[in-house]
TORTOR-576386 format. One record per atom (N, C-alpha, C): residue number from 0; residue in three letters; atom name; x, y, z. Coordinates in steps of 0.05 Angstrom, whole numbers. Each point is the difference from the previous one (the first is absolute). Example, Ala and Ser with C-alpha at 12.3 -4.5 7.8 and 13.67 -1.06 7.14 Angstrom:
BEGIN
+------+------+------+--------+--------+--------+
! resi ! resn ! name !      X !      Y !      Z !
+------+------+------+--------+--------+--------+
!    0 !  ALA !    N !    264 !   -114 !    156 !
!    0 !  ALA !   CA !    -18 !     24 !      0 !
!    0 !  ALA !    C !     18 !     24 !      0 !
!    1 !  SER !    N !     -7 !     21 !    -14 !
!    1 !  SER !   CA !     16 !     24 !      1 !
!    1 !  SER !    C !    -15 !     22 !     14 !
+------+------+------+--------+--------+--------+
***
This chain:
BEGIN
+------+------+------+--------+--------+--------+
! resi ! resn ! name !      X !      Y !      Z !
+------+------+------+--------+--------+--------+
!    0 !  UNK !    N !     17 !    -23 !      0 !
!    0 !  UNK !   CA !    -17 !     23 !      0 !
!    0 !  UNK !    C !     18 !     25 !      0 !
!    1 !  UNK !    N !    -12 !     12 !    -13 !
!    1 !  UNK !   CA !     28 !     34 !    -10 !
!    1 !  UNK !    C !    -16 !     18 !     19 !
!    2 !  UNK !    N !      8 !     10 !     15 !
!    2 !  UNK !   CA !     -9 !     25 !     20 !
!    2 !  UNK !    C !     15 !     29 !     -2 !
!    3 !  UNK !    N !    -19 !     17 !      3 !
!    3 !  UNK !   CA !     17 !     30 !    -17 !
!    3 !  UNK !    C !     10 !     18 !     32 !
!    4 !  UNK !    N !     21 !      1 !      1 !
!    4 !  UNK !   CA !     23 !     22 !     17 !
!    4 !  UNK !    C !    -25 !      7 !     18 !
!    5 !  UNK !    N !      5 !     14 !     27 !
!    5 !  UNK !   CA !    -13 !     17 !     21 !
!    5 !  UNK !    C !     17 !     26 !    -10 !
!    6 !  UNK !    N !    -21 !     20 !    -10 !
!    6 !  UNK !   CA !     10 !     27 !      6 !
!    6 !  UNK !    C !     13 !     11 !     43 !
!    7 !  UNK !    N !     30 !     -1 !     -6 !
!    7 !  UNK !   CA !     14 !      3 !     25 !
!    7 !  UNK !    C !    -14 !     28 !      9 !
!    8 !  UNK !    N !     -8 !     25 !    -18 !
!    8 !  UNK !   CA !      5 !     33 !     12 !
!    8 !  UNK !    C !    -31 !      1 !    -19 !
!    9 !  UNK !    N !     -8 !     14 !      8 !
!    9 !  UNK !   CA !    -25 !     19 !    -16 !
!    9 !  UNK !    C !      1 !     34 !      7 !
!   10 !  UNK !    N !      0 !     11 !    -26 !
!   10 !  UNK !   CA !      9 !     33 !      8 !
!   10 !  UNK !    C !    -33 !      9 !     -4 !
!   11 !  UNK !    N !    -11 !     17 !     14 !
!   11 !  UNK !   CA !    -28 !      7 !     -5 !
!   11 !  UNK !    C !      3 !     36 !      1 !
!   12 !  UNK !    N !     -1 !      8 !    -16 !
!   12 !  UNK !   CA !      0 !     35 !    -10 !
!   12 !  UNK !    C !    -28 !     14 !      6 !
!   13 !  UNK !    N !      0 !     11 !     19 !
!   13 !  UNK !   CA !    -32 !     20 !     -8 !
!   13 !  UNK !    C !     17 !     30 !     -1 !
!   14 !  UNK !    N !    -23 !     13 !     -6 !
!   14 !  UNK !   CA !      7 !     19 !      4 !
!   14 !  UNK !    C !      2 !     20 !    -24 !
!   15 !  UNK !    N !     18 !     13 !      1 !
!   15 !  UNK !   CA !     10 !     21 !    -33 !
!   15 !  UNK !    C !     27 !     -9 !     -7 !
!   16 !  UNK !    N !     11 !    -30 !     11 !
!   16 !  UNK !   CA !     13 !     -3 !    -14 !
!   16 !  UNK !    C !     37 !      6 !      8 !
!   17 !  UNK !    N !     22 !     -3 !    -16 !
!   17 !  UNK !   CA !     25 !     -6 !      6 !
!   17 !  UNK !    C !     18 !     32 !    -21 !
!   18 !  UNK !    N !    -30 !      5 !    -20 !
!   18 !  UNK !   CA !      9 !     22 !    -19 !
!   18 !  UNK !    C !     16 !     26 !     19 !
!   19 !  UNK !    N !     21 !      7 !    -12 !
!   19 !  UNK !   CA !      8 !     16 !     14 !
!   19 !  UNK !    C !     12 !     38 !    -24 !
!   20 !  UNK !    N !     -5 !     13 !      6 !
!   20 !  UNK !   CA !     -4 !     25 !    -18 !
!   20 !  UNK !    C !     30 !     14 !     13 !
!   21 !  UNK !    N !     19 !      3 !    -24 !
!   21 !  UNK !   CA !     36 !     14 !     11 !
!   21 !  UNK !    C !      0 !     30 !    -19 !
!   22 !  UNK !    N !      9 !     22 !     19 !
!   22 !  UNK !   CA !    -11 !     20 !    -20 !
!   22 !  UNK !    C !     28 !      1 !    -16 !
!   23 !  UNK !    N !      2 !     17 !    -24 !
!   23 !  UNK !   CA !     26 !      4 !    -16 !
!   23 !  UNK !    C !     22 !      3 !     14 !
!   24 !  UNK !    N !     10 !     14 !     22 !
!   24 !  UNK !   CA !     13 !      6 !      8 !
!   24 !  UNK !    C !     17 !    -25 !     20 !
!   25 !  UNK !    N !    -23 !    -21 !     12 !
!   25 !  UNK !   CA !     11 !    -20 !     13 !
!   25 !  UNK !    C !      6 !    -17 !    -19 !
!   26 !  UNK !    N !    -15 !     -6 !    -19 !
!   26 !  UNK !   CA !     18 !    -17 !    -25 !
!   26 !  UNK !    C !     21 !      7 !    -14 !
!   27 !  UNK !    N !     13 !     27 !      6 !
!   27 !  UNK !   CA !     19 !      6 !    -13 !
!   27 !  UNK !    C !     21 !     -9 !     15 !
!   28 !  UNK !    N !     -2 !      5 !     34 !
!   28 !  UNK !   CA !      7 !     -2 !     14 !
!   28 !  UNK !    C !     13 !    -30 !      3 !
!   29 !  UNK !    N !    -24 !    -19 !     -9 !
!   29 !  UNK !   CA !      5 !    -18 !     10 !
!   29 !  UNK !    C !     18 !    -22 !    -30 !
!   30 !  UNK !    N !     -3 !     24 !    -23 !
!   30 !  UNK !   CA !     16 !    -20 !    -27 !
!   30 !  UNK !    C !     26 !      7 !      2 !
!   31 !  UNK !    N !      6 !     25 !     19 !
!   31 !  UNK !   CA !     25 !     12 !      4 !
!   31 !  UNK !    C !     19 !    -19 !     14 !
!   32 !  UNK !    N !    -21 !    -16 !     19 !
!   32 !  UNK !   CA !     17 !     -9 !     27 !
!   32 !  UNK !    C !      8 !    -26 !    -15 !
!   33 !  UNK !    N !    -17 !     -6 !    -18 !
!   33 !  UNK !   CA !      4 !    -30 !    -18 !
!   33 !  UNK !    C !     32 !     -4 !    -11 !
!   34 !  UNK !    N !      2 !     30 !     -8 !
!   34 !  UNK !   CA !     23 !      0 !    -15 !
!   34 !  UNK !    C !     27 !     -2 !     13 !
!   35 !  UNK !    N !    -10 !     14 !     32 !
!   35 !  UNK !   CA !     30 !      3 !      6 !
!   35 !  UNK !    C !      2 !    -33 !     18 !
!   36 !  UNK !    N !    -16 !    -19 !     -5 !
!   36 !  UNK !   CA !      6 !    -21 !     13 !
!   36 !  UNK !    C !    -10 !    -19 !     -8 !
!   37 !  UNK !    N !    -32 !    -14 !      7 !
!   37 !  UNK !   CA !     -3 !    -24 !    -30 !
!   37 !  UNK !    C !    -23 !      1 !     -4 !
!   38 !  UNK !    N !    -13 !    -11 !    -11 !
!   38 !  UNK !   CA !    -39 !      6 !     -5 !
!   38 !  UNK !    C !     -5 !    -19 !     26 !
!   39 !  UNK !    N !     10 !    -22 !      6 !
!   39 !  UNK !   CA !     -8 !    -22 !     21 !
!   39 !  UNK !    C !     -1 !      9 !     20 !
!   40 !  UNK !    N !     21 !     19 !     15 !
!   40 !  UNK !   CA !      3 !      8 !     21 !
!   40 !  UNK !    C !    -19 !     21 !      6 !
!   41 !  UNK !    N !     -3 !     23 !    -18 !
!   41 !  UNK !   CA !    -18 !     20 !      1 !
!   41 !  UNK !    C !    -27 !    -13 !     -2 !
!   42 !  UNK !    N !    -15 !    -15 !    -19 !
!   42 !  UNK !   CA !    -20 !    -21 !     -2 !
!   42 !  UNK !    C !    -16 !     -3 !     25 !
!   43 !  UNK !    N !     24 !    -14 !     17 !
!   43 !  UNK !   CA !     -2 !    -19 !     20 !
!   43 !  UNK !    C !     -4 !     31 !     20 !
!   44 !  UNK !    N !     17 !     13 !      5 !
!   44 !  UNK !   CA !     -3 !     23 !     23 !
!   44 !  UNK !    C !    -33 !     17 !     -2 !
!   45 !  UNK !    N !     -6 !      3 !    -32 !
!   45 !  UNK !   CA !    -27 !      4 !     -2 !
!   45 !  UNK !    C !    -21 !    -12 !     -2 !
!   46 !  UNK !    N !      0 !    -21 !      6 !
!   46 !  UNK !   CA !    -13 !    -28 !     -6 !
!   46 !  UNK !    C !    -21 !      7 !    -24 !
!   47 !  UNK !    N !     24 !     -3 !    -25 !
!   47 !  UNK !   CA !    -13 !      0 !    -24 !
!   47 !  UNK !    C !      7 !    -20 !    -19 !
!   48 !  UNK !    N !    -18 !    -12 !    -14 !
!   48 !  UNK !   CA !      9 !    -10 !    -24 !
!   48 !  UNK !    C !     24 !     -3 !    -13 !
!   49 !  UNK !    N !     19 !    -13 !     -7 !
!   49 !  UNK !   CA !     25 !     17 !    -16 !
!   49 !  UNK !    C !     -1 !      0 !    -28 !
!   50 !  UNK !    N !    -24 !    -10 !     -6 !
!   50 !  UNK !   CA !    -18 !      8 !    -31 !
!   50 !  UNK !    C !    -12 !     36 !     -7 !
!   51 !  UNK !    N !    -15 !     -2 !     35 !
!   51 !  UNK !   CA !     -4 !     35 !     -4 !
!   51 !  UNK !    C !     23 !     12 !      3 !
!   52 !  UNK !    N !     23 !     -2 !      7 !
!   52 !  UNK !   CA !     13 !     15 !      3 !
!   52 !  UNK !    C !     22 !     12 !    -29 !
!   53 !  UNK !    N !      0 !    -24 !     -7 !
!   53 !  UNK !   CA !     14 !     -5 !    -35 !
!   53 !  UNK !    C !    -19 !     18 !    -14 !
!   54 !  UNK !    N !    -30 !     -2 !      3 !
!   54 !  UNK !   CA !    -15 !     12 !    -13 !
!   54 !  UNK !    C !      6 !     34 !     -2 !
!   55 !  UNK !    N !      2 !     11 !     30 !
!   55 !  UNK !   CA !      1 !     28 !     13 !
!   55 !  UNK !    C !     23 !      4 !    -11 !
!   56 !  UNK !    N !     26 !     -7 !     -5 !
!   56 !  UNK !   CA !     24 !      6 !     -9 !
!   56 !  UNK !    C !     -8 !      1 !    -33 !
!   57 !  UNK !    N !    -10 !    -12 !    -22 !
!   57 !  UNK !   CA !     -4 !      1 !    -27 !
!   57 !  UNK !    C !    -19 !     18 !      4 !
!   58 !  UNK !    N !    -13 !      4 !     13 !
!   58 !  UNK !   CA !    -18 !     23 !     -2 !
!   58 !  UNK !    C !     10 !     29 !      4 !
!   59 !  UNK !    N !     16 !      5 !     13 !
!   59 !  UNK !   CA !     17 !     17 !      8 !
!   59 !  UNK !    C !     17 !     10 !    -24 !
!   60 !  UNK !    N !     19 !    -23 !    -12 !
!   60 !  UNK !   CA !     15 !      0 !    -26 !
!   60 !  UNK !    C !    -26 !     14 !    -19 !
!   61 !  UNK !    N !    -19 !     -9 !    -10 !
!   61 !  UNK !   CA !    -17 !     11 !    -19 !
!   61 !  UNK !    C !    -10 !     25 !      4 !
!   62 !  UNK !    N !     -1 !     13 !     26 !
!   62 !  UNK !   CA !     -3 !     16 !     11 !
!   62 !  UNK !    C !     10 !     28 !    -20 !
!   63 !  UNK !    N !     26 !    -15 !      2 !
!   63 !  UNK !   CA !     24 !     22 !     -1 !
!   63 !  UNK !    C !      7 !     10 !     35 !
!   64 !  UNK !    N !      1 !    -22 !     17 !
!   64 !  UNK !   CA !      8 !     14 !     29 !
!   64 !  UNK !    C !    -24 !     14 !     20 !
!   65 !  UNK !    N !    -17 !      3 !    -22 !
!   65 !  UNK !   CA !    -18 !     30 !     21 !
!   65 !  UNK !    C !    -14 !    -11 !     31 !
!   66 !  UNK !    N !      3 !     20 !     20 !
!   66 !  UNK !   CA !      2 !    -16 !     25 !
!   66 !  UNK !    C !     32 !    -14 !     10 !
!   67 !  UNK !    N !     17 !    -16 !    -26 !
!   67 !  UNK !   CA !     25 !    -10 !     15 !
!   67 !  UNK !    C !     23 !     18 !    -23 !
!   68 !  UNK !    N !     13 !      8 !     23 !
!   68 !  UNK !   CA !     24 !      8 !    -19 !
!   68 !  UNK !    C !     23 !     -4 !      8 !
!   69 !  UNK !    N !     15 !    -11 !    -17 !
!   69 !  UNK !   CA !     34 !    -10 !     -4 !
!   69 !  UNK !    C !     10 !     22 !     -6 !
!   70 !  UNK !    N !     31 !      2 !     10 !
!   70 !  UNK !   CA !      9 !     25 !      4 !
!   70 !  UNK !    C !     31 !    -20 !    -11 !
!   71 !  UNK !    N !      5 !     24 !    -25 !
!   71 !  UNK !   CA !     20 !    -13 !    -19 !
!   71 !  UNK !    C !     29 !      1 !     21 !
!   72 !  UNK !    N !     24 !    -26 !      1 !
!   72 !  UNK !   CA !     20 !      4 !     21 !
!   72 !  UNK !    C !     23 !      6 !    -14 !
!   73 !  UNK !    N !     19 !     22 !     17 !
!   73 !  UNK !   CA !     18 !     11 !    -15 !
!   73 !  UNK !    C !     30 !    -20 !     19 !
!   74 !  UNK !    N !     16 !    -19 !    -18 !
!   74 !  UNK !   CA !     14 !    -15 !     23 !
!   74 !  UNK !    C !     27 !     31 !     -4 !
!   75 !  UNK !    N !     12 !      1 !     17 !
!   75 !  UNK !   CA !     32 !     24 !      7 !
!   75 !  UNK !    C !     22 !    -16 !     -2 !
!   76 !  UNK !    N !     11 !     -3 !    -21 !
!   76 !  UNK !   CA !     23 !    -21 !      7 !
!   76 !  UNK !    C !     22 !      3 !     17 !
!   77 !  UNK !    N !     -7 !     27 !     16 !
!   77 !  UNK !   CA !     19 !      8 !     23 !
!   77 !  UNK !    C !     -5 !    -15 !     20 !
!   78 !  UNK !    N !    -15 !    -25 !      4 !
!   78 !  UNK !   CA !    -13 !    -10 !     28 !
!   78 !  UNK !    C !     26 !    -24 !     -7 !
!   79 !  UNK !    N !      2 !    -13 !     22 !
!   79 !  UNK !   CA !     27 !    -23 !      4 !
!   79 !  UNK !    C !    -31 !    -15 !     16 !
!   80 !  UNK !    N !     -4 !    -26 !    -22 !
!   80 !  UNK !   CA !    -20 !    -13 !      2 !
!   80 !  UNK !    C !      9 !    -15 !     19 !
!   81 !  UNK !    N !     32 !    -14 !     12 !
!   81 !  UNK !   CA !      7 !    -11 !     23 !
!   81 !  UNK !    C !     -4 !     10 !     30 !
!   82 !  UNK !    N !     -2 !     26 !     -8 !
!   82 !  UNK !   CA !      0 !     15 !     23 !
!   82 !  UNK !    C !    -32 !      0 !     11 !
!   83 !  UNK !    N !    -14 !      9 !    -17 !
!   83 !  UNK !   CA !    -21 !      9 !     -2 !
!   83 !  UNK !    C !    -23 !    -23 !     10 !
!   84 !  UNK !    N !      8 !    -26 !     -7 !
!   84 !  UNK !   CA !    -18 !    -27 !     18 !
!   84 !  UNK !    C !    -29 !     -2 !    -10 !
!   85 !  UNK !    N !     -9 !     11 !    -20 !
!   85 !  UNK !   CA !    -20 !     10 !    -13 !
!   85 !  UNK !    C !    -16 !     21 !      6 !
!   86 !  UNK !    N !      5 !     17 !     12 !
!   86 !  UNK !   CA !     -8 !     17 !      9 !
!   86 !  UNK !    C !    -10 !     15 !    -25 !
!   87 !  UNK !    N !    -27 !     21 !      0 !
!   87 !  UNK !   CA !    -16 !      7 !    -15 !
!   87 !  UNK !    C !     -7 !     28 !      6 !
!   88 !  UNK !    N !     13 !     17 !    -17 !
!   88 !  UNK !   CA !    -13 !     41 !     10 !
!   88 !  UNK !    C !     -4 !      0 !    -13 !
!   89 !  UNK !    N !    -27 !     16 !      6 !
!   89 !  UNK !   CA !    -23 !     16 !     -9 !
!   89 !  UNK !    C !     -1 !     19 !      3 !
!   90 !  UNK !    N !      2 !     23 !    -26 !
!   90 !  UNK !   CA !      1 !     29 !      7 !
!   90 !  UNK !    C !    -29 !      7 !    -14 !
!   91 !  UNK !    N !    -14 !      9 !      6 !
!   91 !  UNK !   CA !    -28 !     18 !     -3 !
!   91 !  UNK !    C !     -1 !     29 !      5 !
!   92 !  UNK !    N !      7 !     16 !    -16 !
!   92 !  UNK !   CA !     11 !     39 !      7 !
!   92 !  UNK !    C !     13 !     -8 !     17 !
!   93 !  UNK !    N !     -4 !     18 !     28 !
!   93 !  UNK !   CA !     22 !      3 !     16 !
!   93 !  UNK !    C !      2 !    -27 !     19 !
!   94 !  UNK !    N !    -21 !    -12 !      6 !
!   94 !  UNK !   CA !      8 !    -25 !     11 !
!   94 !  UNK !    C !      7 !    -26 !    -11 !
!   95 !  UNK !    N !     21 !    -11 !     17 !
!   95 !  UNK !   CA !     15 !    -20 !     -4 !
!   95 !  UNK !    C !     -2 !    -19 !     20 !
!   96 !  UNK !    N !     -7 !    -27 !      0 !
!   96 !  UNK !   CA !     -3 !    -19 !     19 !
!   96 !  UNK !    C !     23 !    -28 !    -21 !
!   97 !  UNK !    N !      2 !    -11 !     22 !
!   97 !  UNK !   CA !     26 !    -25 !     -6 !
!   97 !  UNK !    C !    -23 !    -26 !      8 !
!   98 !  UNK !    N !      4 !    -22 !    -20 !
!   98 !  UNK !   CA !    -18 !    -22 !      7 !
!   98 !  UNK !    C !     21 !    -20 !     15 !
!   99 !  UNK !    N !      8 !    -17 !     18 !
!   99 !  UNK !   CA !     13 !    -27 !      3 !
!   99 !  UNK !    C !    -19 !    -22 !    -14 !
!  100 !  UNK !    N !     27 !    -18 !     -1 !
!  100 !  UNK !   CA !    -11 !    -32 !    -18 !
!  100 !  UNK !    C !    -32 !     -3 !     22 !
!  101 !  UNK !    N !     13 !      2 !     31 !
!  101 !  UNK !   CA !    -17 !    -19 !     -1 !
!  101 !  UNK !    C !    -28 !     20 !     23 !
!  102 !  UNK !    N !     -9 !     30 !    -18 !
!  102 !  UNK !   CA !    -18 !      0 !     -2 !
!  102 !  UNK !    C !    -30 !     -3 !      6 !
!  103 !  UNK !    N !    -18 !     13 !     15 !
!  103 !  UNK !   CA !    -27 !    -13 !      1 !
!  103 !  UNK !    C !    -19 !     20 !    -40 !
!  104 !  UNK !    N !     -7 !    -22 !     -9 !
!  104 !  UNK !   CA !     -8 !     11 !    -22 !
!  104 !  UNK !    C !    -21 !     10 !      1 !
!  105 !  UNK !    N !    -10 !      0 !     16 !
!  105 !  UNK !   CA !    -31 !     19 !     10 !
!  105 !  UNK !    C !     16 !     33 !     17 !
!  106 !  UNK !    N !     20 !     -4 !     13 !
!  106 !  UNK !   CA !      8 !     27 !      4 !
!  106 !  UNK !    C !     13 !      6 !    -24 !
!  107 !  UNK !    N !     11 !      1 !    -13 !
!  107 !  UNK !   CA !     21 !      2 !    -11 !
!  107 !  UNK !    C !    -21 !     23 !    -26 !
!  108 !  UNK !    N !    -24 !    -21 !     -5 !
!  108 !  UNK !   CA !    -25 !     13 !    -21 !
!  108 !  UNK !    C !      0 !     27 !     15 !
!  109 !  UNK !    N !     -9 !     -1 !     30 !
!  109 !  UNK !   CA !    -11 !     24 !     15 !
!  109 !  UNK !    C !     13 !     18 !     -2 !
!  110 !  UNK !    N !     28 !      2 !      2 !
!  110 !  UNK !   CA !     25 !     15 !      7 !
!  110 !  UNK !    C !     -7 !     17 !    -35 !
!  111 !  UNK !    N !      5 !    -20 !    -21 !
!  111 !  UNK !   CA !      1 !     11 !    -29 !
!  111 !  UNK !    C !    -24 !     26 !     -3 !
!  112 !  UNK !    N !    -18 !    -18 !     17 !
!  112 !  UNK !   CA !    -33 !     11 !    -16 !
!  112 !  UNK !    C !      5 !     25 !     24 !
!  113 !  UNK !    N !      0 !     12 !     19 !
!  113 !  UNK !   CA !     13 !     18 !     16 !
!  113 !  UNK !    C !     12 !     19 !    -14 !
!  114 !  UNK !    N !     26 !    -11 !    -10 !
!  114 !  UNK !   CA !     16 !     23 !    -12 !
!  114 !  UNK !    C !     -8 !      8 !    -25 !
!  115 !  UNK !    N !    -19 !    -18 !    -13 !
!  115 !  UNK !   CA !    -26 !      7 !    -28 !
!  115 !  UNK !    C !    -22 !     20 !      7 !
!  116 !  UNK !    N !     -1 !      0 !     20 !
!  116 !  UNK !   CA !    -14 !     26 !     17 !
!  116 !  UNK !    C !    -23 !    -12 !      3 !
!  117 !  UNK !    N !     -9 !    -32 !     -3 !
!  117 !  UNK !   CA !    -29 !     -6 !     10 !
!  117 !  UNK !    C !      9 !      0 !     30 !
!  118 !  UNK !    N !    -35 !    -12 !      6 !
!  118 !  UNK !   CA !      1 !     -7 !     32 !
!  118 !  UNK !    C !     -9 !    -19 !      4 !
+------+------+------+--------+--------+--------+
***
């Protein structure tokens, strides 16, 4: 006699649901953070999809940026890359902040978007 599996879990949804609404600014936010580390990790920290998130980044590209913007890098070949340990300056007009390797990439955004003059 063939007998069919016991469902182990049953998930039961009322309600409005799991949909969740990100305004432009947090999705820019959040295709930004993709970049400086991996879609999985960021994914996972926003508990998203890493299908939507692939999506938000091509959407962004088609865009042309609007909402995210890349800021073209000028390397100085005066820097002694031994010295330096990867270290990362950022000049924005008059301010200048220095990134270390090892970084929190959520400040590191804050610090930028600061000296970009948001809040």
């Amino acid at each position: 006699m063939l007998t069919m599996p016991m469902a182990r879990r049953i998930e039961v949804f009322t309600g409005a649901g799991r949909r969740r609404r990100w305004d432009a600014q947090t999705k820019a936010r959040i295709v930004a953070e993709s970049y400086a580390s991996s879609v999985g990790e960021v994914a996972e920290r926003y508990a998203l999809c890493k299908n939507q998130l692939f999506g938000w980044r091509r959407d962004a590209r088609r865009a042309g940026g609007e909402g995210l913007s890349f800021t073209p890098v000028v390397v100085d070949g005066r820097v002694d890359e031994a010295r330096s340990g990867g270290l990362i300056e950022v000049e924005l007009g008059a301010g200048r902040v220095r990134i270390g390797r090892g970084a929190d990439v959520a400040m590191a955004l804050a610090v930028i978007g600061a000296l970009r003059g948001r809040k």
